[in-house]
Backbone as CSV, one residue per row, in Angstrom:
resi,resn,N_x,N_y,N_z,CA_x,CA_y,CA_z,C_x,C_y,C_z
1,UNK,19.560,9.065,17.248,18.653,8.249,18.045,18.040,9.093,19.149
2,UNK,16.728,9.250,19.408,15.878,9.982,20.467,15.957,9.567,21.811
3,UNK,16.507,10.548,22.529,16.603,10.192,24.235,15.464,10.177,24.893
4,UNK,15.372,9.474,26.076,13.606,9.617,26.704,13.297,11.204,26.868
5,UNK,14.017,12.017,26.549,13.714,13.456,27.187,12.994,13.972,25.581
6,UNK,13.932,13.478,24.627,13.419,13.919,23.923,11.884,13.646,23.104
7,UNK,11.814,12.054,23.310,10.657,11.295,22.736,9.665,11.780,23.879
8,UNK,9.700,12.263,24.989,8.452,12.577,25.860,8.011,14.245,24.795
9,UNK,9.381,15.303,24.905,8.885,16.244,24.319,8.121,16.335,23.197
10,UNK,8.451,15.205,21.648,7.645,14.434,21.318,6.366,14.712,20.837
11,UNK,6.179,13.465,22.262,5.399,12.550,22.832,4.015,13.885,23.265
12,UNK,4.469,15.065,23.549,3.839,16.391,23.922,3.020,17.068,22.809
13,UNK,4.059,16.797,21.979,3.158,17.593,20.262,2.288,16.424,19.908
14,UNK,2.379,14.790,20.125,1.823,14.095,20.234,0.643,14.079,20.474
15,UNK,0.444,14.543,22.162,-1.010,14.517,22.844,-1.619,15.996,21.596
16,UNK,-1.209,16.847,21.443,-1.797,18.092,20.948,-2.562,17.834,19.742
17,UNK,-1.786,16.929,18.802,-2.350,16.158,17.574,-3.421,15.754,17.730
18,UNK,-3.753,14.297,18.887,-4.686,13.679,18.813,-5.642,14.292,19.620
19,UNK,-5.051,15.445,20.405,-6.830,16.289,21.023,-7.510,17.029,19.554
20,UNK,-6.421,17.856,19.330,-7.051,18.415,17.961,-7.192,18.041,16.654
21,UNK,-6.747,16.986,16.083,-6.862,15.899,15.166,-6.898,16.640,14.059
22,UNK,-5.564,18.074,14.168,-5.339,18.863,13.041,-4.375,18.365,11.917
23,UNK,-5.556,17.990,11.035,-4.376,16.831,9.936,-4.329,17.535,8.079
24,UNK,-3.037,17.935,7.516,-3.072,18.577,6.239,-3.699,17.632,5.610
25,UNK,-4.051,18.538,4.330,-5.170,17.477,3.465,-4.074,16.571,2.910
26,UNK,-3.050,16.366,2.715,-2.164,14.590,2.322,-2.708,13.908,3.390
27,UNK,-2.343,14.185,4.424,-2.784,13.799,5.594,-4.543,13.161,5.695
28,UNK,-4.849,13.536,5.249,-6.663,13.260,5.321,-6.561,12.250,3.973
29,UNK,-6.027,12.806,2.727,-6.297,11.712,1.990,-5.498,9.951,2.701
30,UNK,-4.520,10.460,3.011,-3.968,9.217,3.611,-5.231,8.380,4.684
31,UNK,-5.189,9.214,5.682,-6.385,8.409,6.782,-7.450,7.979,5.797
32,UNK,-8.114,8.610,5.002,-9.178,8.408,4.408,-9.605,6.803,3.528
33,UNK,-8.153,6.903,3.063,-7.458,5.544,2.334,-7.486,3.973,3.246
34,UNK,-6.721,4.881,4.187,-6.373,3.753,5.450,-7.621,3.424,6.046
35,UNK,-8.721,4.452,6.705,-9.775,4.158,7.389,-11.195,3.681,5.907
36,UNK,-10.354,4.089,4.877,-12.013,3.672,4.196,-11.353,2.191,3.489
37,UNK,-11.226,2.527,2.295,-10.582,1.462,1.320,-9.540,0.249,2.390
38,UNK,-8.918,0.368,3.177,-7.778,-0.603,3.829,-9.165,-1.232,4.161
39,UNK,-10.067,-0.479,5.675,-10.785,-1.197,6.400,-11.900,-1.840,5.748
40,UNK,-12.049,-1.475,4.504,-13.341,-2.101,3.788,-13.017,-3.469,3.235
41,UNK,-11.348,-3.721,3.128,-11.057,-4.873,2.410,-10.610,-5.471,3.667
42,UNK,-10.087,-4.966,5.072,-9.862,-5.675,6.092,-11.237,-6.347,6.654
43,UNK,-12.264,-5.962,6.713,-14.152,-6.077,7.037,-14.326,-7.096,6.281
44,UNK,-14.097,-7.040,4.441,-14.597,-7.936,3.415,-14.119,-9.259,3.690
45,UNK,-12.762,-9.362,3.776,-12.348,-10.770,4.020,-12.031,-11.351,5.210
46,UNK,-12.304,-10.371,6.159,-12.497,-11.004,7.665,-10.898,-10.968,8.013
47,UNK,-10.711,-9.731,7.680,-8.757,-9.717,8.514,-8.996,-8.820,9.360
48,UNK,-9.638,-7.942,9.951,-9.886,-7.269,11.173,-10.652,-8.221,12.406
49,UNK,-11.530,-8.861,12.216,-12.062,-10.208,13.172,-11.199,-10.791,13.147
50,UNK,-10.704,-11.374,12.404,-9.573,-12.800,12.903,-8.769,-12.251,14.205
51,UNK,-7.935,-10.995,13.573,-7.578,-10.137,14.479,-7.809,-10.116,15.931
52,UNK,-8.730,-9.441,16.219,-9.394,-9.201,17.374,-10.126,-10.600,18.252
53,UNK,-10.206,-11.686,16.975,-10.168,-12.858,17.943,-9.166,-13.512,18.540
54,UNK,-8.248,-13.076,17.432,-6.879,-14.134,18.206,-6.338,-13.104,19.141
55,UNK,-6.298,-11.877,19.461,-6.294,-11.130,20.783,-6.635,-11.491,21.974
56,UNK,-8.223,-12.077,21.680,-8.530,-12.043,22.852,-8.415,-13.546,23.356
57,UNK,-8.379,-14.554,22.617,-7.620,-16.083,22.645,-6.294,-15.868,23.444
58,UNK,-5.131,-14.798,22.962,-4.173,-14.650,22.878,-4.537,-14.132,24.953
59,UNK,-5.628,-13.712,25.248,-6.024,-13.059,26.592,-5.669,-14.049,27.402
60,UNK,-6.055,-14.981,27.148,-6.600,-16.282,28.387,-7.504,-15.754,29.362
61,UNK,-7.184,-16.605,30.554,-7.479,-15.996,31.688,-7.340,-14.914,32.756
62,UNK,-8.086,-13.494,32.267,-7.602,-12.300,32.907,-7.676,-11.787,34.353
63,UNK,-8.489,-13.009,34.893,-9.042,-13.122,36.450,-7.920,-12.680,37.045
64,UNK,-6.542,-13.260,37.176,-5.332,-12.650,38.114,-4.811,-11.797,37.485
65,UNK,-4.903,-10.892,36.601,-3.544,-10.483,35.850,-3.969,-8.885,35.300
66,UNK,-2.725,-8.454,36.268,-2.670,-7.000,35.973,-1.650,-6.485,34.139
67,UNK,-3.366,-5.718,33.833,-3.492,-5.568,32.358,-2.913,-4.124,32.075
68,UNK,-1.942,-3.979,31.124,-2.165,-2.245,31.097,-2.464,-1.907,29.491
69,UNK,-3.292,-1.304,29.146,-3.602,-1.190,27.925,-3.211,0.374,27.076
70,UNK,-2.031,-0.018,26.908,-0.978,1.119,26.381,-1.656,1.885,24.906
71,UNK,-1.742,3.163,25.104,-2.144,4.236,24.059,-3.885,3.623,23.850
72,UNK,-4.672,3.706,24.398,-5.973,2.983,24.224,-6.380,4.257,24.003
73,UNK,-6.189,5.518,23.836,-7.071,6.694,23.523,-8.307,6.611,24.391
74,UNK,-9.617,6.715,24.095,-10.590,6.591,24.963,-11.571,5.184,24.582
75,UNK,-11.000,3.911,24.286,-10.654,2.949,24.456,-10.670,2.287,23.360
76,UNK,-10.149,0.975,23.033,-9.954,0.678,21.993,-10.859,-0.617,21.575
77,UNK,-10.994,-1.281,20.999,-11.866,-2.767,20.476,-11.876,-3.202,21.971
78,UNK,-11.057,-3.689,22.708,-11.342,-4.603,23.779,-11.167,-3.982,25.200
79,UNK,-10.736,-2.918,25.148,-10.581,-2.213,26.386,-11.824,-2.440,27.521
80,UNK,-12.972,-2.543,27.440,-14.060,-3.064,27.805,-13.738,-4.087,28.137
81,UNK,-13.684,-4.806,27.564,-13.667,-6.196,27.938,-12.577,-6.887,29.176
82,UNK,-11.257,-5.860,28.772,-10.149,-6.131,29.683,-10.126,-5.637,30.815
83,UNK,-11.009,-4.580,31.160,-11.643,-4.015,32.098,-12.323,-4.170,33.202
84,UNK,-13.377,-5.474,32.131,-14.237,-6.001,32.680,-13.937,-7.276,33.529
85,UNK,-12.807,-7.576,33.066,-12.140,-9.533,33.707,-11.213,-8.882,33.753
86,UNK,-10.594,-7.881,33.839,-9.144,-8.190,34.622,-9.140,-7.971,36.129
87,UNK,-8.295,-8.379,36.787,-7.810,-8.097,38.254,-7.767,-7.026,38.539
88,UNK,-7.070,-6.052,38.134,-6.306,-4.994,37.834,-5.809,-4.175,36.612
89,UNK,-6.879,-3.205,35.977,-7.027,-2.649,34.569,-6.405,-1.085,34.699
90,UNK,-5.002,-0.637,33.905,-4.809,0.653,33.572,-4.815,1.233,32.269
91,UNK,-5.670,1.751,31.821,-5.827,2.114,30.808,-5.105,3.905,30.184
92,UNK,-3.631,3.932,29.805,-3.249,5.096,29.528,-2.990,5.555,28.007
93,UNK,-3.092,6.678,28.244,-2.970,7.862,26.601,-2.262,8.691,26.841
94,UNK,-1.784,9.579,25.964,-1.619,10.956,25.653,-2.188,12.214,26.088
95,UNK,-3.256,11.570,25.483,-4.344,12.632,24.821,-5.639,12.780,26.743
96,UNK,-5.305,13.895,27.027,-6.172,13.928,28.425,-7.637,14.012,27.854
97,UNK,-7.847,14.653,26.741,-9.409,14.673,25.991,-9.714,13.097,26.576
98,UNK,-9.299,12.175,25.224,-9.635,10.876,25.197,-9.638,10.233,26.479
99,UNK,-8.806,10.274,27.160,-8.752,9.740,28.642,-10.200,9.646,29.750
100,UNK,-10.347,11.349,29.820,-11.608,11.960,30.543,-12.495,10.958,29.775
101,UNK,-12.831,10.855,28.586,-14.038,9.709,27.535,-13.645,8.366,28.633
102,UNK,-12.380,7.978,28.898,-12.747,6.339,28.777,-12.567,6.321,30.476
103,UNK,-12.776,7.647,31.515,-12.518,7.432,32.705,-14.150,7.116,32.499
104,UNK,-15.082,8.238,31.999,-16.303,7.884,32.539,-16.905,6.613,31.863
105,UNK,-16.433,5.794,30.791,-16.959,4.699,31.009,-16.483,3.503,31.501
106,UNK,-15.588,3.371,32.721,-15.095,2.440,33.415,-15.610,3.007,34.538
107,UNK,-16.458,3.860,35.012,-17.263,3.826,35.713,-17.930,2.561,36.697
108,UNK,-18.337,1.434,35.926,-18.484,0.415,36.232,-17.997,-0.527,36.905
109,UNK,-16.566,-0.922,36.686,-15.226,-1.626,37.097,-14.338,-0.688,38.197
110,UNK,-14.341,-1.193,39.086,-13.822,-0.951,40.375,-12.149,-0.797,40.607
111,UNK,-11.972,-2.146,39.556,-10.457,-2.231,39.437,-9.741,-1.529,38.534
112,UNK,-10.506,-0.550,37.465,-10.346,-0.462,36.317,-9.485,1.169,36.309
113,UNK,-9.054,1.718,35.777,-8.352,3.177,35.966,-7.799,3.670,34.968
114,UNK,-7.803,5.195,34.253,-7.204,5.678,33.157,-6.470,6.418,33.493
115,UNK,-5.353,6.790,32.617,-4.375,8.227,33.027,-3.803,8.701,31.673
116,UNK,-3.963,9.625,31.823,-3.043,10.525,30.630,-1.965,10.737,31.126
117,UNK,-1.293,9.889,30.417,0.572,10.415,31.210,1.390,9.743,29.911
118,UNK,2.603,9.688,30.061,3.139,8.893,29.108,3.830,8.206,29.570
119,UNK,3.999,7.113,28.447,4.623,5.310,29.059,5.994,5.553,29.787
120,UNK,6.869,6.787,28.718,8.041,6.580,28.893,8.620,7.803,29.975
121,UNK,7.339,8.460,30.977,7.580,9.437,31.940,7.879,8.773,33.112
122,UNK,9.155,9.124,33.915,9.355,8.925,35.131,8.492,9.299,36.146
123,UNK,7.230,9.727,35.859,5.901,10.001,36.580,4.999,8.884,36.470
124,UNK,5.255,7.557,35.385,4.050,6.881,35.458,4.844,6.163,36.510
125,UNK,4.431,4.884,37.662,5.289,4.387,38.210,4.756,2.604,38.433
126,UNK,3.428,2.818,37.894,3.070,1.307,37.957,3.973,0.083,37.084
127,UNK,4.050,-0.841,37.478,5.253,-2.261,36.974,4.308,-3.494,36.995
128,UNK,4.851,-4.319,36.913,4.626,-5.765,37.203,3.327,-6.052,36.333
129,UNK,3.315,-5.856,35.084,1.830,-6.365,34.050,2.211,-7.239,33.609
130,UNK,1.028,-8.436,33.811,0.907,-9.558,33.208,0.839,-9.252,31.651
131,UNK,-0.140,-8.490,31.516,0.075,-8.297,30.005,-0.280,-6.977,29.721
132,UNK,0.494,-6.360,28.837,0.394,-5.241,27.936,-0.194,-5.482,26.819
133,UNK,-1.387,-4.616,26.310,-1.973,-5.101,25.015,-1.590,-3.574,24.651
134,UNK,-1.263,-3.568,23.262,-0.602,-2.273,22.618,-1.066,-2.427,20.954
135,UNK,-2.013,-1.983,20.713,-3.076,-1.922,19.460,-2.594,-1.018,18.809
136,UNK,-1.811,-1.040,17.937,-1.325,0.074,17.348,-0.427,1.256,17.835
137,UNK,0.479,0.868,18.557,0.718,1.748,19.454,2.433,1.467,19.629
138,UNK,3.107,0.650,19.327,4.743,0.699,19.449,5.303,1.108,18.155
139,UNK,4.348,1.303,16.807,5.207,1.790,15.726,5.619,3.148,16.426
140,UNK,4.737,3.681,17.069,4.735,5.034,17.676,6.151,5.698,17.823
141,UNK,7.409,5.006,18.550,8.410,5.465,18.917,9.737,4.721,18.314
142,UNK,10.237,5.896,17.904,11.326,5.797,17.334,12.663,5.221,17.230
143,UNK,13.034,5.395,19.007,13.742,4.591,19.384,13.391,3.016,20.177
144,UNK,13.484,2.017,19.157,13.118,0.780,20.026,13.989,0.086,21.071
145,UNK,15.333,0.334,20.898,15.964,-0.095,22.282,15.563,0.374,22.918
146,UNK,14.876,1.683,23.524,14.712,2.429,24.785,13.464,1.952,24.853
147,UNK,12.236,1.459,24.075,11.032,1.122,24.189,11.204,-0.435,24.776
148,UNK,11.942,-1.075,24.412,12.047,-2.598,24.336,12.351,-2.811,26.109
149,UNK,12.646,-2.033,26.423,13.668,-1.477,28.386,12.199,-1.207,29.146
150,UNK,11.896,-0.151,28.560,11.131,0.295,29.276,9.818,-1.203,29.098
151,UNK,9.295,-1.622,28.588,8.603,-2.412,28.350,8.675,-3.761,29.335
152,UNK,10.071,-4.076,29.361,10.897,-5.344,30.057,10.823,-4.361,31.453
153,UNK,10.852,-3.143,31.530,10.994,-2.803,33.042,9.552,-2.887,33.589
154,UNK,8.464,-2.499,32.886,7.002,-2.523,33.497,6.306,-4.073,33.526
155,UNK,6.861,-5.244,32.723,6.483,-6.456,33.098,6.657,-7.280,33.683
156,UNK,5.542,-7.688,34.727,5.796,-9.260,35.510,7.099,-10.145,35.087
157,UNK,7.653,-10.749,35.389,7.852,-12.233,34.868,7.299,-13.066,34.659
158,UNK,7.782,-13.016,33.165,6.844,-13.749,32.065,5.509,-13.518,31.180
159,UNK,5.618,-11.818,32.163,4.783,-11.041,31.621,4.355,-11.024,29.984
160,UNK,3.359,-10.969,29.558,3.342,-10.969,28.296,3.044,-9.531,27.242
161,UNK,3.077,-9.532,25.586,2.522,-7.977,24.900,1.798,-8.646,23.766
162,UNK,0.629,-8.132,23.969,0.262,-8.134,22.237,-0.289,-7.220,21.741
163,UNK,0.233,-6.933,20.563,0.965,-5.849,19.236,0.363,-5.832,18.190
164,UNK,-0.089,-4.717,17.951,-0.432,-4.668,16.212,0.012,-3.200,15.835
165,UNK,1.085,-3.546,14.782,1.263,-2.549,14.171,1.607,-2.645,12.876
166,UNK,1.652,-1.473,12.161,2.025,-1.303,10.475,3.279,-1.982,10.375
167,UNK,3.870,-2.193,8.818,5.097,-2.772,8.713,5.614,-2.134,7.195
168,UNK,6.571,-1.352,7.244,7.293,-1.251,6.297,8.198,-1.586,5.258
169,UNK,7.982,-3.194,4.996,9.045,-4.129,4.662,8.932,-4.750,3.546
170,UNK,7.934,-4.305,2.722,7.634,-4.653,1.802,7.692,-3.314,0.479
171,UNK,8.740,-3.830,-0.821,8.584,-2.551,-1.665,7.466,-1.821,-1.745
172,UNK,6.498,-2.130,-2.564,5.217,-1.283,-2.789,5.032,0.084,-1.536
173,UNK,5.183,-0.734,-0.269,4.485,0.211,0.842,5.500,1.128,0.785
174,UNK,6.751,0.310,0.798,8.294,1.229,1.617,7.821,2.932,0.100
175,UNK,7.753,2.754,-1.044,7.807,3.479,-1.941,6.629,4.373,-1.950
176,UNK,5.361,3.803,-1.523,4.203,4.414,-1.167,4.898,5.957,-0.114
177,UNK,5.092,4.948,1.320,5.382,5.994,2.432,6.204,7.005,1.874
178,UNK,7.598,6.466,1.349,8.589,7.113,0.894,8.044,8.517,0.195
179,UNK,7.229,8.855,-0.568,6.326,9.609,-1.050,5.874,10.343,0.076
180,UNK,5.202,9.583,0.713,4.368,10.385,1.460,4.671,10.514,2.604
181,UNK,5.658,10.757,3.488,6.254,10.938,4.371,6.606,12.876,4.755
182,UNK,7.303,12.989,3.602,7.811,14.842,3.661,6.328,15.595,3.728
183,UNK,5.071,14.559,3.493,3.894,15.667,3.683,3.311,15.136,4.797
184,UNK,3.549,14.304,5.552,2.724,13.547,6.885,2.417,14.834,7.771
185,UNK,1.519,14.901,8.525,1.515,15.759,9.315,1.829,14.857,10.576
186,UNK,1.740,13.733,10.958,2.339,13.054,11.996,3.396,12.131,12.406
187,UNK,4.085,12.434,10.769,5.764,12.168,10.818,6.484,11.842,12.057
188,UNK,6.547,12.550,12.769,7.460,12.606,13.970,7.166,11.598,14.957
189,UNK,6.146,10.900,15.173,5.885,9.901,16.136,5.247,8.770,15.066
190,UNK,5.162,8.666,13.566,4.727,7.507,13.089,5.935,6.804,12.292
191,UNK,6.195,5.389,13.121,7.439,4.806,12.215,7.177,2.724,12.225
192,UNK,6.708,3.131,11.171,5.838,1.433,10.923,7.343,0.572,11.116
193,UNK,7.037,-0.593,11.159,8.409,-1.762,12.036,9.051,-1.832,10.284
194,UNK,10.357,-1.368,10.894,11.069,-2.024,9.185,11.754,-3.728,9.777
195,UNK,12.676,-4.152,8.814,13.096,-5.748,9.191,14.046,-5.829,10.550
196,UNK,14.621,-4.637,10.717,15.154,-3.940,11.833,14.704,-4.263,12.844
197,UNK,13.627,-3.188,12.705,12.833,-3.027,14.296,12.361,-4.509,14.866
198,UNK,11.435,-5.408,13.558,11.170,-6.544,13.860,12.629,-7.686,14.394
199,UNK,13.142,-7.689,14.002,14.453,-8.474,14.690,14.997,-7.497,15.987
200,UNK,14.672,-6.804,16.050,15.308,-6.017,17.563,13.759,-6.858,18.334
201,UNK,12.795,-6.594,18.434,12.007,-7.625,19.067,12.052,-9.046,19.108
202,UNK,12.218,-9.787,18.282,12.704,-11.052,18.310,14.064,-11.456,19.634
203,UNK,14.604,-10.201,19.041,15.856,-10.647,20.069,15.581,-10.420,21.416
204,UNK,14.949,-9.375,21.653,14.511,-8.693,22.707,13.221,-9.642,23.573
205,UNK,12.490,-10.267,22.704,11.305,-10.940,23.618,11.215,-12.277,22.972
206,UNK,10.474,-13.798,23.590,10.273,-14.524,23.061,8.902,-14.715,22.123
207,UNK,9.097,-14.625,20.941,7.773,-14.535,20.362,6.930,-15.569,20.105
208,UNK,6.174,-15.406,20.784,4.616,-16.968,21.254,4.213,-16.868,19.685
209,UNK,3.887,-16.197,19.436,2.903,-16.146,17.762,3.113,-14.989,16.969
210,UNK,2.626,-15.271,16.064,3.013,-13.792,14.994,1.994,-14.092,13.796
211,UNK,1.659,-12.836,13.388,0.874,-13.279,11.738,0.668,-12.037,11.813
212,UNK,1.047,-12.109,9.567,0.920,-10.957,9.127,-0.263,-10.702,8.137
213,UNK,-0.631,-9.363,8.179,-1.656,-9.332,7.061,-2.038,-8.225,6.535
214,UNK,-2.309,-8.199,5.204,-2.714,-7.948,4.158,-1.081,-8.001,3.359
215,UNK,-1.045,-8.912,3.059,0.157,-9.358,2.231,-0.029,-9.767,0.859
216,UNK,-0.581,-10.984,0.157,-1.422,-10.826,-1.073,-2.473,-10.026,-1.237
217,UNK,-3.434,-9.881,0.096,-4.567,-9.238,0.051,-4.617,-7.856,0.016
218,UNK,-3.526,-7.357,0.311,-3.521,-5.798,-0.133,-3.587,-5.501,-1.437
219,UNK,-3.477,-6.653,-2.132,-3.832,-6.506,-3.318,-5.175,-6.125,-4.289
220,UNK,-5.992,-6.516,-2.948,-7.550,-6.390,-3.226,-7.648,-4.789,-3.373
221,UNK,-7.277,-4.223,-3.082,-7.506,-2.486,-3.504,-7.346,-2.266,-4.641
222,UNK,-6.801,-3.323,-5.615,-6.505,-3.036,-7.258,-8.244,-3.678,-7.768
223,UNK,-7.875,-4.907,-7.197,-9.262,-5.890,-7.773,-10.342,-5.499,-7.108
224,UNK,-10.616,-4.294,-6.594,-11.609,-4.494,-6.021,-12.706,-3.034,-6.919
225,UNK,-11.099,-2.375,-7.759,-12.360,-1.492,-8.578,-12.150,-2.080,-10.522
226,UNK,-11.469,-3.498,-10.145,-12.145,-4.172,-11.492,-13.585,-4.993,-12.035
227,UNK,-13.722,-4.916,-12.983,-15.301,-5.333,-13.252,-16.024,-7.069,-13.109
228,UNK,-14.888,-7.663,-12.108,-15.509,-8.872,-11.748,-16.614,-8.706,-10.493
229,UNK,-17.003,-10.093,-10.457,-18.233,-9.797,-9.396,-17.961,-9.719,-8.225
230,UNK,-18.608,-8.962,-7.497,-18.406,-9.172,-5.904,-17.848,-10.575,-5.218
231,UNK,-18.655,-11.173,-5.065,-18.583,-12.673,-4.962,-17.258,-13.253,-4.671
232,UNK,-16.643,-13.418,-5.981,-15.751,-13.826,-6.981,-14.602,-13.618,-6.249
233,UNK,-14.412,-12.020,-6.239,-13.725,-10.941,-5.256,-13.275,-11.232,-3.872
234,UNK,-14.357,-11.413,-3.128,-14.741,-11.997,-2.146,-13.782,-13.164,-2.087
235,UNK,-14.119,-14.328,-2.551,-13.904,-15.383,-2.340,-11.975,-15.239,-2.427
236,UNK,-11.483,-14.746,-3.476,-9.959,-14.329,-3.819,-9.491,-13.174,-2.908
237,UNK,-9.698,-12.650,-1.871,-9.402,-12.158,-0.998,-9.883,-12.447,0.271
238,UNK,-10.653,-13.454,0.357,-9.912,-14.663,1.583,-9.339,-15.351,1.540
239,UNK,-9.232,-15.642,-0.069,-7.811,-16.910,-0.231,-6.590,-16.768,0.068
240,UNK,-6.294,-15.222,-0.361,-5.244,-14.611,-0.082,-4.708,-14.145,1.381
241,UNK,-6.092,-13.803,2.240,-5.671,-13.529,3.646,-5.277,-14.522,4.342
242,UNK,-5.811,-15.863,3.939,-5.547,-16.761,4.828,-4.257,-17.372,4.526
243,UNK,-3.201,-17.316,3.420,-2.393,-17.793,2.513,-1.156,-16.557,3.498
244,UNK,-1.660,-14.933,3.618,-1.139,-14.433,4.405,-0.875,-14.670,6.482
245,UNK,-2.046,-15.017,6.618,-1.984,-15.276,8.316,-1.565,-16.329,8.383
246,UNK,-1.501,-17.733,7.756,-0.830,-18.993,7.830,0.771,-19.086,7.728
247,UNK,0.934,-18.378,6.628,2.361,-18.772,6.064,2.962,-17.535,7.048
248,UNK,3.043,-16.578,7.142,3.185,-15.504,7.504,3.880,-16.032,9.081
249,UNK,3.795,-16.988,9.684,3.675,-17.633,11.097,4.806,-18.376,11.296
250,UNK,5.426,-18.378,9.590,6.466,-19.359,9.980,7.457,-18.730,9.212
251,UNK,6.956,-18.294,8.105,7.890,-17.406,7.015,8.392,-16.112,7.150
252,UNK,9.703,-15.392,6.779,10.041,-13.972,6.929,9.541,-13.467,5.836
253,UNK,9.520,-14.427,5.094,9.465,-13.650,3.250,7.649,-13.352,3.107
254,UNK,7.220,-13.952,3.583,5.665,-13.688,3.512,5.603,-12.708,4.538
255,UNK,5.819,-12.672,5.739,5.666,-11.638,7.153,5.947,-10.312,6.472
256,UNK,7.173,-10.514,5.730,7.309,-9.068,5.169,6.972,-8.560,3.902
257,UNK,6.148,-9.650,3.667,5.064,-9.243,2.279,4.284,-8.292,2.700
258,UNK,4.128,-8.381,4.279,2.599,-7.597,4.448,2.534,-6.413,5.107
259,UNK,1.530,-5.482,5.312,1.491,-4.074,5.725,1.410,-4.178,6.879
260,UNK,0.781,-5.298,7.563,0.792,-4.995,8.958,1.161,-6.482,9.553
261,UNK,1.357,-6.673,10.963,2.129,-7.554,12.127,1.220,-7.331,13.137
262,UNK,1.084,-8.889,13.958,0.272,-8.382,14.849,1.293,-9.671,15.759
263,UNK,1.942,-9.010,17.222,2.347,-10.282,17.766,2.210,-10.710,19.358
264,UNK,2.142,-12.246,19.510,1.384,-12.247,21.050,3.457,-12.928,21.672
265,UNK,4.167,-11.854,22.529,5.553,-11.427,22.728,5.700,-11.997,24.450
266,UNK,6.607,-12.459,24.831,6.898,-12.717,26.625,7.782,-12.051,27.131
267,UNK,8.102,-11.541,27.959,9.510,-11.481,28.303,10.094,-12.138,28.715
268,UNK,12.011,-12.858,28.499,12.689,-13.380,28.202,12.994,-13.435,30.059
269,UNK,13.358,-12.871,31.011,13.517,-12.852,32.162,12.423,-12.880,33.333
């Protein structure tokens, strides 16, 4: 299990990655997969919007509430926005490249502030967030008891998180990664939630909402280079997403049908 000393050191080859975004070609075919084919069937049936709406639903009212928007690189879908209505906006990364990008466009917002530091450095020292929004960004570390602490130590009471990350809990994927893991070039800081990690959060926070997705609909990457019509297609991979974000809300067995989790989390104290 990784000590904070060690997940910062890390956390160091970390920032180096995403300034130089030096990735082996497994590595590229993977992103390529993920950023073309995933996002084209996440776009087609409207599982990336749903997304990003129930985020910002999931926002409320940001007028009082100090926001910190964990791993936002040089910013992410809503970082703008949280920027723009929050009280009090910190926006941190890794990566000092990306950072310098999203200092100069908060330019605007008075309240608003970036830092390249890391979450889990005894150098960051800000606390008390109403809400943490973390977009991809807690599969990141390895050890989740020490993440789950540190998390409960930087929030308000009653502070809230919302989460989107990959999920490993389903055969197909677990056997996919399994493969492709010994060639990752970013192995060391990428570890999608197995049934584990997800029940160490459960226990750890009260969970307001949850929904998973692409669970039948990951299926659309098969049907989508068979010779039915677009349309058709279409229509059977929203049936399926929505069959995933519904059931998914109440069910384990569907939640862990799917590749990814997205959850709106409180803290318990």
């Amino acid at each position: 299990m990784k000590t904070i000393e060690s997940t910062v050191a890390i956390n160091k080859k970390q920032a180096e990655f995403y300034n130089t975004k030096k990735k082996n070609w497994i590595t590229q075919i993977w992103s390529k997969f993920r950023n073309g084919t995933l996002n084209r069937i996440k776009k087609g049936v409207g599982i990336q919007d749903q997304a990003y709406l129930k985020h910002k639903e999931w926002f409320g009212d940001l007028s009082s509430k100090r926001v910190l928007d964990l791993g936002c690189f040089s910013g992410n879908y809503w970082s703008m926005y949280l920027a723009e209505h929050s009280k009090v906006y910190i926006g941190i990364d890794l990566s000092d490249v990306a950072i310098e990008k999203l200092r100069q466009r908060l330019i605007a917002f008075p309240n608003a502030s970036a830092l390249a530091i890391d979450f889990l450095s005894s150098e960051f020292k800000e606390k008390d967030f109403d809400l943490i929004y973390a977009y991809g960004v807690l599969h990141h570390f390895e050890n989740t008891e020490m993440l789950v602490d540190k998390l409960n130590e930087k929030l308000a009471p009653k502070g809230q998180i919302i989460s989107y990350d990959p999920l490993q809990t389903s055969l197909p994927i677990k056997l996919i990664r399994l493969l492709y893991r010994p060639f990752q070039s970013d192995a060391a800081w990428e570890w999608p939630f197995t049934k584990k990690v997800y029940y160490q959060y459960e226990e750890a926070f009260a969970i307001i909402e949850r929904h998973g997705l692409l669970g039948k609909s990951k299926w659309m990457a098969l049907l989508s280079v068979l010779p039915f019509s677009e349309k058709w297609k279409a229509k059977i991979g929203q049936k399926w997403h929505k069959e995933d974000w519904e059931k998914s809300s109440t069910s384990n067995s569907v939640l862990f049908s799917c590749m990814h989790l997205t959850m709106l989390m409180e803290k318990k104290k």
